[in-house]
C-alpha positions as CSV (number, residue, x, y, z in Angstrom):
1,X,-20.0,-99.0,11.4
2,X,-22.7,-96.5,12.2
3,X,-25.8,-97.4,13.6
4,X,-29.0,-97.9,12.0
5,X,-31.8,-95.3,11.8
6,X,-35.0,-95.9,12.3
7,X,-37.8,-93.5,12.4
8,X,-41.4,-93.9,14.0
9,X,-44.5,-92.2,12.4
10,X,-47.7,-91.9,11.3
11,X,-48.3,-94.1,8.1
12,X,-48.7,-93.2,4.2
13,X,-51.6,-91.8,2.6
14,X,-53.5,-89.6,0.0
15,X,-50.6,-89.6,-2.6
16,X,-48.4,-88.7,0.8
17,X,-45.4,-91.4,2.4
18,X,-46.9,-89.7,5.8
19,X,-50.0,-88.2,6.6
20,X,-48.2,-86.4,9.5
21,X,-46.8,-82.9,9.2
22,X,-43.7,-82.9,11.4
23,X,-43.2,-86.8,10.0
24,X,-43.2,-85.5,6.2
25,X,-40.6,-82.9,7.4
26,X,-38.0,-85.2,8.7
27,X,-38.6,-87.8,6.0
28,X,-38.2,-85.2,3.4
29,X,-34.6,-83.7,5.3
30,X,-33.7,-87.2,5.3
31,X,-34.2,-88.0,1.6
32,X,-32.2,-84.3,1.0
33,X,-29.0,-85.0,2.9
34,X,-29.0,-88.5,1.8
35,X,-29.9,-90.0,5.2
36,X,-30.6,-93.9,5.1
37,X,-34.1,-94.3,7.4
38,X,-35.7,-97.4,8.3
39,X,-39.2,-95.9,8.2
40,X,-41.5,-97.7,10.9
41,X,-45.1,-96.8,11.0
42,X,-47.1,-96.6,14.2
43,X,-50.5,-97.5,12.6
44,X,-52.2,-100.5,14.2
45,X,-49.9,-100.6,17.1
46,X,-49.8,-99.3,20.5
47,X,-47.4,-96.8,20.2
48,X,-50.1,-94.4,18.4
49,X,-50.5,-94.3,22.3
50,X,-47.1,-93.9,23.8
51,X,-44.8,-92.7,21.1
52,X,-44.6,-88.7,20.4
53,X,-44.0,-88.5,16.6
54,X,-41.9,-88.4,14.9
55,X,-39.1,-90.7,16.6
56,X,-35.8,-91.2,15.5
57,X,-33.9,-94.3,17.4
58,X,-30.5,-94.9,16.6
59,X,-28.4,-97.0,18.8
60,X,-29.2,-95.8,22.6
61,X,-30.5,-92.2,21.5
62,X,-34.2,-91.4,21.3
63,X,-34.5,-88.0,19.3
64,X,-38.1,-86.8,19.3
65,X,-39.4,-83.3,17.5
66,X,-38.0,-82.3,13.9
67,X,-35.9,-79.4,15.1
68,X,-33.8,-82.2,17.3
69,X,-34.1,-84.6,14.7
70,X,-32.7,-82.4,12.1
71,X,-30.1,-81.7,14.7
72,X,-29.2,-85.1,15.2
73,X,-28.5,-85.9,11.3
74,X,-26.6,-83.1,11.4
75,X,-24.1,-84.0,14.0
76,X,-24.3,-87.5,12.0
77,X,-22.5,-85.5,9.2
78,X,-26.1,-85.6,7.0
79,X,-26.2,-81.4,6.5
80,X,-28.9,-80.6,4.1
81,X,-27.9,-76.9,4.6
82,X,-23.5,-77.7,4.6
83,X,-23.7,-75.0,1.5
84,X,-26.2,-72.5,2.6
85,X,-25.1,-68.6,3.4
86,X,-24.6,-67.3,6.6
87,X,-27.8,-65.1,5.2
88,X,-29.5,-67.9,3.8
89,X,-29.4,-69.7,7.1
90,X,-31.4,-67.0,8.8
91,X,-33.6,-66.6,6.2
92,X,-33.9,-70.6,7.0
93,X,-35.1,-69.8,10.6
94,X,-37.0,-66.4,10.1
95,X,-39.5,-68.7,7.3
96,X,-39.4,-71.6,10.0
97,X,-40.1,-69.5,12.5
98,X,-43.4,-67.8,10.5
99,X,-44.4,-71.5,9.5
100,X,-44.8,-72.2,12.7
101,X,-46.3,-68.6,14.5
102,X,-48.7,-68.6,11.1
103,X,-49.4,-71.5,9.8
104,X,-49.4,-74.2,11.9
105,X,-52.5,-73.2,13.5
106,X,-54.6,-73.0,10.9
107,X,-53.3,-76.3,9.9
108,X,-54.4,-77.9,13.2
109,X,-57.7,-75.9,13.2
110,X,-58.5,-77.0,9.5
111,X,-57.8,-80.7,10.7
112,X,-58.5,-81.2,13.9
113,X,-61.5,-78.3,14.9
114,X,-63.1,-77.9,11.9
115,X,-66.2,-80.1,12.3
116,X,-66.8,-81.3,8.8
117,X,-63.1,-82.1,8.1
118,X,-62.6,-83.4,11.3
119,X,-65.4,-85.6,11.1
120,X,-65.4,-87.0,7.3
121,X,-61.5,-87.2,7.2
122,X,-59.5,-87.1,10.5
123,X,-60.9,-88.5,12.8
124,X,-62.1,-91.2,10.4
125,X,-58.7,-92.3,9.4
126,X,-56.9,-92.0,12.5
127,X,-59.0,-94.0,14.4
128,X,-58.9,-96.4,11.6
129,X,-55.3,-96.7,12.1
130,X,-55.6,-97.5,15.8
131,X,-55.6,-100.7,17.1
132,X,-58.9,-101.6,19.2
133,X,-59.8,-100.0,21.6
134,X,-57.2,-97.1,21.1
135,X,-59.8,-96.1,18.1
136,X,-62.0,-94.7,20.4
137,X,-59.4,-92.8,22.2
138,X,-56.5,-91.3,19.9
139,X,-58.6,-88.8,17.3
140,X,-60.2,-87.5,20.7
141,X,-56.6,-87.1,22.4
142,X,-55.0,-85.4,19.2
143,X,-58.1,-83.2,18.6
144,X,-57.5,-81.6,22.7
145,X,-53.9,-81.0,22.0
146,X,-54.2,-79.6,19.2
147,X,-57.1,-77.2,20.5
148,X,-54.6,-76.4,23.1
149,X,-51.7,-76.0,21.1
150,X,-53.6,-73.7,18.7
151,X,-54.9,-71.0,22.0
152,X,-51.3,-70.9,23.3
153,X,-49.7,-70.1,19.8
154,X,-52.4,-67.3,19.8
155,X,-51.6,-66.0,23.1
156,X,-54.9,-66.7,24.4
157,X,-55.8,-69.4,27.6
158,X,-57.1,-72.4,27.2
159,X,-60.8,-71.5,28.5
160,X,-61.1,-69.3,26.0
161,X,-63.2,-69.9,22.6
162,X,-61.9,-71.3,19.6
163,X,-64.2,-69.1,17.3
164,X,-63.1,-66.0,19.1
165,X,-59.6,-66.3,17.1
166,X,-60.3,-68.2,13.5
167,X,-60.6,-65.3,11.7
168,X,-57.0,-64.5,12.5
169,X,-55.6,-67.5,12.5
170,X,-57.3,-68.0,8.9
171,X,-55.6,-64.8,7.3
172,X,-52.7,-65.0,8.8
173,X,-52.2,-68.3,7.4
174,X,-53.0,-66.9,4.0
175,X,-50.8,-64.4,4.5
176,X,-48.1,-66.6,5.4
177,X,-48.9,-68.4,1.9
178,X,-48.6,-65.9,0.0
179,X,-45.1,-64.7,1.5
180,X,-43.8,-68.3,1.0
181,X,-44.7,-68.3,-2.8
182,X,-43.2,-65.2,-3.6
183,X,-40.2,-66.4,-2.0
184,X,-40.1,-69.4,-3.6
185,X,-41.1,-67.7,-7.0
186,X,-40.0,-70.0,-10.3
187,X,-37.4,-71.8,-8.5
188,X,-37.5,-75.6,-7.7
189,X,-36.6,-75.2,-4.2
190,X,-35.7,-71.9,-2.2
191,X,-31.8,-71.7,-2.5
192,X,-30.1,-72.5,-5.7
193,X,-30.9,-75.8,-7.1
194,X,-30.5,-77.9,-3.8
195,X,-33.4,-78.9,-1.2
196,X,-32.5,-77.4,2.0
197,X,-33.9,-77.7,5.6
198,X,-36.2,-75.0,4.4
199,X,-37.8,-76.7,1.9
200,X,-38.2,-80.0,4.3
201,X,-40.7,-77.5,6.3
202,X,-42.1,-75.9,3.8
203,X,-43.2,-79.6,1.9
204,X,-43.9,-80.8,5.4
205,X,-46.5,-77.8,5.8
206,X,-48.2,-77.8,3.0
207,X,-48.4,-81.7,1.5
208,X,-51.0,-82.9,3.4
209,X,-53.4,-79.2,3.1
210,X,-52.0,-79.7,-1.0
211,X,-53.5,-83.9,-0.8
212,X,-56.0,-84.3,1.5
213,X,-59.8,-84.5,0.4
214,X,-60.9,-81.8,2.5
215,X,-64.6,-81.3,3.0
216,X,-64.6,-77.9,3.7
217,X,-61.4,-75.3,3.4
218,X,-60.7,-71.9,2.3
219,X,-57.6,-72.1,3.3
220,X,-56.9,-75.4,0.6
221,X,-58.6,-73.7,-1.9
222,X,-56.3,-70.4,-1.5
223,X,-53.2,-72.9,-1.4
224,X,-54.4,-74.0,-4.6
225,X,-54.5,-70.6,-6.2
226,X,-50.7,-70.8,-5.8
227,X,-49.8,-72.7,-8.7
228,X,-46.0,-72.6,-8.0
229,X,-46.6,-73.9,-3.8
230,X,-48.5,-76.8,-5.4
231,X,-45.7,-77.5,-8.4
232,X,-43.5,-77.3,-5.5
233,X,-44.8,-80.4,-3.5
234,X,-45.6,-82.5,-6.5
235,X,-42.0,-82.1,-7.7
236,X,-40.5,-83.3,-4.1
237,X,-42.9,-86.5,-4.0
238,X,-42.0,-87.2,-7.7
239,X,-38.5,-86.4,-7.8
240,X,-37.6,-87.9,-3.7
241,X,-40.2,-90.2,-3.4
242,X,-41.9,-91.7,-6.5
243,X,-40.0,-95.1,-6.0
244,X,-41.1,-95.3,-2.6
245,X,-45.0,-95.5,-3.4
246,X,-46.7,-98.2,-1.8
247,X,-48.7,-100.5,-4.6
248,X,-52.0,-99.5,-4.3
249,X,-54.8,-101.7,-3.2
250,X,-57.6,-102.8,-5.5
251,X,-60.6,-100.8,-5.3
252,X,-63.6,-102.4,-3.5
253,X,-65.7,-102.8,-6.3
254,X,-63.0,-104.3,-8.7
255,X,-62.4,-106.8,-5.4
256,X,-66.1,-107.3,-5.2
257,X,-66.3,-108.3,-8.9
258,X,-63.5,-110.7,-9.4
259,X,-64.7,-112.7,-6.2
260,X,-68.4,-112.5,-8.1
261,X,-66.7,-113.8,-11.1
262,X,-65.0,-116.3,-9.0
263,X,-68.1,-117.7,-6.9
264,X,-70.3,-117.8,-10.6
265,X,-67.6,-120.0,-12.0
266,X,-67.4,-122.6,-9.0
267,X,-71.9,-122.4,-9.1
268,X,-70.8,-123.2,-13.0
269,X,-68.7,-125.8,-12.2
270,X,-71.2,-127.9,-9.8
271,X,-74.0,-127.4,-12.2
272,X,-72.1,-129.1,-15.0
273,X,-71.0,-131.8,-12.5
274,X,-74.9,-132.0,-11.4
275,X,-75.9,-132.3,-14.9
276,X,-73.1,-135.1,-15.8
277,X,-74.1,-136.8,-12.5
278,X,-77.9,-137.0,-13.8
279,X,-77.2,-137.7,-17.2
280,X,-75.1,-140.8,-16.1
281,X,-78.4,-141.9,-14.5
282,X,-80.6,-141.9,-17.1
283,X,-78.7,-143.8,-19.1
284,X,-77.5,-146.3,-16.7
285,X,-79.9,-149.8,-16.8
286,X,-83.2,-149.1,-15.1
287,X,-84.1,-152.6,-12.8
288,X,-87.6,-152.9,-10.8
289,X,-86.5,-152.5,-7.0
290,X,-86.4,-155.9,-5.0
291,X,-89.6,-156.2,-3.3
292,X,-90.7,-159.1,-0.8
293,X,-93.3,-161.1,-1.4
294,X,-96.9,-159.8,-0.2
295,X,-97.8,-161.5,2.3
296,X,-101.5,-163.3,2.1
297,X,-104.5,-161.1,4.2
298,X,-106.2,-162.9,7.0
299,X,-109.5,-162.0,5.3
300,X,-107.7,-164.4,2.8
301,X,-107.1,-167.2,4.4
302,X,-110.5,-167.6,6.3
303,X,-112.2,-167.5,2.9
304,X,-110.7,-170.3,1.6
305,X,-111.4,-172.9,4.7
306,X,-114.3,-174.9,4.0
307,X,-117.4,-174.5,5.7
């Protein structure tokens, strides 16, 4: 019997079953080739910490990274890609390969540097999925790497200014956008009619830029000029994970209102049991309270001695 799966990452959100880029790619692969994952989110634990996500654990192996992951499934007879080309499988790694150079950067920049999304969205909800005192800590920790990681991809070191290189990380991104959708063009998926390894990346990419409330982006906004990119992730989330949608929690408000409604019906309650209590008083026999006898004043008692 083969061994169960199980597969660390970041938790679900916006409309997403992970928030996480490289997470989304091996959950989506997994879904594709029919793999059967026991998803275990970090959030609120101490792994957020010690674990480099995503982690697949099956048995005694530890696979980290989505390349080795993919790898992994593979060799576990889950191909994705079994009936792809020999010239569909290099197209496969040539578009990997320019998610990554083009992309990916501008993807950690428009998370992770950008001030205004970093500080309304990212860091927010990170460190609000941190367990004390880690909160403090991880968002910080991410933000660095991903500052280094970005310099590195761009050939430049890592005393060198981030602003010095946005601009082309920016339209190379776009670029990269555009390339994908006129690849992709009408199709559901990239090759024939199946999701392949490509299409894992490419959801995994461009989900969270497609469902996050971003503050400020251009690059989101361009994304969204792309009709067929966007059609493209909502049909993967509705077609490989719509039964997998957490229930929603109720709004705050609605929460605040049915424990108002509650708390006005217990205040109800006592008053009508006040009122009862009263009313059974009123009517019950009034009697004079038992008082001692007054005793007779000294003033009193002198007077009525004779003379």
């Amino acid at each position: 019997m083969a061994a169960a799966m199980e597969l660390r990452c970041w938790g679900a959100d916006w409309g997403l079953p992970s928030v996480h880029t490289d997470s989304l790619i091996v959950l989506a692969y997994a879904k594709f080739a029919g793999a059967k994952l026991t998803v275990c989110p970090v959030d609120w634990t101490w792994k957020t910490l010690t674990a480099s996500l995503p982690e697949l654990v099956c048995g005694d192996s530890v696979v980290q990274e989505p390349t080795q992951i993919l790898n992994f499934l593979r060799k576990q007879r889950f191909n994705a890609d079994y009936e792809l080309t020999a010239r569909q499988g290099a197209d496969t790694m040539a578009f990997i390969a320019l998610l990554e150079e083009k992309l990916r950067p501008a993807l950690l920049h428009t998370f992770w540097v950008d001030a205004e999304n970093y500080s309304n969205l990212t860091r927010p909800w990170f460190a609000s999925h941190s367990p004390f005192p880690l909160n403090f800590f991880i968002p910080g920790r991410l933000a660095n790497i991903a500052l280094d990681r970005i310099l590195l991809t761009k050939g430049e070191g890592l005393l060198h200014r981030i602003t010095g290189v946005e601009g082309k990380i920016y339209s190379d991104a776009k670029e990269c956008l555009n390339l994908i959708s006129y690849r992709l063009g009408t199709a559901n998926y990239f090759f024939d009619n199946s999701p392949s390894s490509l299409d894992a990346f490419v959801f995994g990419f461009l989900a969270p830029l497609h469902k996050a409330d971003l503050t400020s982006s251009p690059l989101q906004s361009h994304l969204r000029q792309l009709d067929n990119l966007t059609r493209f992730c909502d049909n993967i989330l509705a077609a490989h994970f719509g039964a997998d949608k957490p229930c929603p929690l109720p709004p705050v408000q609605e929460t605040m209102d049915a424990n108002l409604q509650k708390l006005t019906q217990l205040v109800n309650k006592e008053s009508n049991l006040i009122e009862k209590m009263d009313d059974n008083l009123r009517s019950s026999p009034q009697h004079k309270p038992h008082r001692p006898d007054p005793k007779p004043s000294l003033s009193g008692s002198k007077s009525s001695l004779p003379a």
